[in-house]
C-alpha positions as CSV (number, residue, x, y, z in Angstrom):
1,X,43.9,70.5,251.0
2,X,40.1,71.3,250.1
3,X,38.9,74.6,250.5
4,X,35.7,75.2,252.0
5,X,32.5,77.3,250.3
6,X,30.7,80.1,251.7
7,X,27.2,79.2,250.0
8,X,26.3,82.6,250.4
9,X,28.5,84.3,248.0
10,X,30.5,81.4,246.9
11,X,33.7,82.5,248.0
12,X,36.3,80.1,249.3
13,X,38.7,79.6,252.2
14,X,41.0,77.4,253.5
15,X,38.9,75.7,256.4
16,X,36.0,76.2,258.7
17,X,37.3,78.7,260.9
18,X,38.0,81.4,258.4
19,X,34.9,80.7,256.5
20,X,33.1,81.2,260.2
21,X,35.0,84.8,260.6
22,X,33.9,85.7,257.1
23,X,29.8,84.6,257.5
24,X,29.7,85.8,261.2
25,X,31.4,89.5,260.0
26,X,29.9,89.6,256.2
27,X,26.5,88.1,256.2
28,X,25.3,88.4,260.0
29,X,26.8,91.9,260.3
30,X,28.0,90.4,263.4
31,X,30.1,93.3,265.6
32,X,32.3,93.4,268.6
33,X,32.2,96.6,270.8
34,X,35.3,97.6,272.7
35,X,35.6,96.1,276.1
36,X,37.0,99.4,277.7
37,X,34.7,101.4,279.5
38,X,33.2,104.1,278.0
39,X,34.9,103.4,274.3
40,X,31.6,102.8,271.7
41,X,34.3,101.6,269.1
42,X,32.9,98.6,267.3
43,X,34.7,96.2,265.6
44,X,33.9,93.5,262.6
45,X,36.3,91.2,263.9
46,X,37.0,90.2,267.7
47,X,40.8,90.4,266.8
48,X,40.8,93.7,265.8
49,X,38.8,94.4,269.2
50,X,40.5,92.8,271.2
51,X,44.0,94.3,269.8
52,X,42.3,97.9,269.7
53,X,40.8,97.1,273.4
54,X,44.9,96.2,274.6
55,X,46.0,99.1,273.6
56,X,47.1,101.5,276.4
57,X,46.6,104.9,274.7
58,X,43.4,106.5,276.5
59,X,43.2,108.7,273.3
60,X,42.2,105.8,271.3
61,X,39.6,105.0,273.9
62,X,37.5,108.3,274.0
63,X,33.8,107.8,273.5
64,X,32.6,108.8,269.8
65,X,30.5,111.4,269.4
């Protein structure tokens, strides 16, 4: 299968989607804040916020100083 080219840095991926992920978190700076109420955690990724945002463990939700 072809890979797909980020023309910003030339690097390649496997399709369109992980190409997207990599543009949106690498070259827009594009970040996703936790959806928990007073957590100021942000995140690169909406996978890794959402799985930090599941997690149950107030402790991990404490606002950052």
């Amino acid at each position: 299968k072809k890979r797909v080219l980020c023309t910003a840095c030339n690097k390649t991926f496997c399709d369109k989607g992980a190409l997207k992920i990599h543009y949106s978190a690498v070259h827009l700076k594009e970040m996703h804040k936790c959806t928990v109420d007073g957590c100021n955690m942000m995140f690169s990724s909406r996978r890794s916020r959402n799985r930090h945002s599941a997690n149950p463990n107030p402790k991990l939700h404490m606002p950052q100083a």
